[in-house]
C-alpha positions as CSV (number, residue, x, y, z in Angstrom):
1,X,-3.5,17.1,11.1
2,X,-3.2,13.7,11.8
3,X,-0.3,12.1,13.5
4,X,0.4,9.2,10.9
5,X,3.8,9.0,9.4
6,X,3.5,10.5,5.8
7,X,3.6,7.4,3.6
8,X,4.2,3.9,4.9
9,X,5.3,2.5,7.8
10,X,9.1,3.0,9.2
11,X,12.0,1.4,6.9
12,X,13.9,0.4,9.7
13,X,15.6,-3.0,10.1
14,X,14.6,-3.6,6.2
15,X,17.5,-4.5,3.6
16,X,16.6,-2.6,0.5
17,X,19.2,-4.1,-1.5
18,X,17.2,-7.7,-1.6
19,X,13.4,-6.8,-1.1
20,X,10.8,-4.5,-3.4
21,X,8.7,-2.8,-1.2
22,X,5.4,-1.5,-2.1
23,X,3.8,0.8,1.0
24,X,1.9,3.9,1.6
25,X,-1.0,5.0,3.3
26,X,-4.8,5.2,2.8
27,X,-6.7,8.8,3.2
28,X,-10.1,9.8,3.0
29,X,-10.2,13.9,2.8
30,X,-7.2,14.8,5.2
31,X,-7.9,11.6,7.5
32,X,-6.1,8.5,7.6
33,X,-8.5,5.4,6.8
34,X,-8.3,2.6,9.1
35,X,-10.0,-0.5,8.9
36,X,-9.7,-0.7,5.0
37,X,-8.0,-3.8,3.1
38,X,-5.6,-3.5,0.5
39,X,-4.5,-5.8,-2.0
40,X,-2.0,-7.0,-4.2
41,X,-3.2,-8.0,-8.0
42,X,-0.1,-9.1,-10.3
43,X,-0.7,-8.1,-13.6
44,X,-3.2,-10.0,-14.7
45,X,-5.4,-9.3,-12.2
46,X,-5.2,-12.1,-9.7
47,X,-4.8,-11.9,-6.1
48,X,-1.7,-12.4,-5.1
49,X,-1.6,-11.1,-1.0
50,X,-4.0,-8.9,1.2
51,X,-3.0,-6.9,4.2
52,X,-5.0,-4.7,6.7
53,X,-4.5,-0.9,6.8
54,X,-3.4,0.2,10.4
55,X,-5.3,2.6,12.9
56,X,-2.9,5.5,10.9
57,X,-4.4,4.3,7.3
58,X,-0.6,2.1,6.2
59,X,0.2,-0.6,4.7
60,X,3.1,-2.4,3.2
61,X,3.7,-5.3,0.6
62,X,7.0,-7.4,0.3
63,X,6.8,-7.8,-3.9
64,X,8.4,-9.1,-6.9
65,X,9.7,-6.8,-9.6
66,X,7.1,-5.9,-11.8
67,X,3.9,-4.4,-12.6
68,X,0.9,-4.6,-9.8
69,X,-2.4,-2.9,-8.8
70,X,-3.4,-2.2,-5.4
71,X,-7.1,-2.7,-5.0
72,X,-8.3,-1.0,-1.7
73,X,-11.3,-1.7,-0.6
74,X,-12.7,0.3,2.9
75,X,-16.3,0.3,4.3
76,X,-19.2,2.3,2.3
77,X,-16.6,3.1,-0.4
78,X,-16.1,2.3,-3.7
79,X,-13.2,0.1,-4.6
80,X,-10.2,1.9,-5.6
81,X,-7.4,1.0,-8.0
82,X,-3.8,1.9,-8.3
83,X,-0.8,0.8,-10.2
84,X,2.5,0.1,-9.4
85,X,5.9,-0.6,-10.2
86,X,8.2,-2.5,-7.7
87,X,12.0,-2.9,-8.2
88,X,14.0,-4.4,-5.7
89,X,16.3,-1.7,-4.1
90,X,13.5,0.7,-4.1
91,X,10.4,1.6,-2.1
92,X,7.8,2.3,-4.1
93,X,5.3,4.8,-1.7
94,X,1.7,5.2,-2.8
95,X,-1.1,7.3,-1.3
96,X,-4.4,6.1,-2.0
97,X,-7.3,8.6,-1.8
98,X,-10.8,7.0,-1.3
């Protein structure tokens, strides 16, 4: 078992009330994935920000409402796309799987 925090990174010192946060963690198997990029497409596909996983495989996004897709993108692995939904108010935790 790994020792990252299941899902994103720590909430802590973040007001939920005025921010839509998109975060989660990358795995490969049972293993965090380091060293992978993930990114934020709005909905019609264009990049919008890009963020480096951490040694544990997280990540986290400061979003507008709406519809996006997280494109992750690690070293001798294909591509991987997810959807999401961000409100403000919420968290919206993903787990990527490579």
């Amino acid at each position: 078992m790994c020792g990252a925090t299941q899902g994103g990174p720590s909430l802590e010192g973040i007001d939920l009330s005025k921010e839509a946060v998109i975060q989660g963690v990358v795995t490969k198997g049972d293993e965090p994935v380091g060293n992978a990029y993930v990114r934020l497409l709005d909905k019609t596909g264009e990049f919008t920000a890009e963020v480096p996983t951490s040694a544990t495989g997280q990540f986290r996004f400061f979003a507008g409402p709406g519809e996006w897709t997280l494109r992750t993108l690690a070293p001798r692995i294909d591509p991987v796309d997810r959807s999401v939904v961000a409100q403000v108010g919420s968290v919206a935790e993903v787990v990527v799987a490579v």
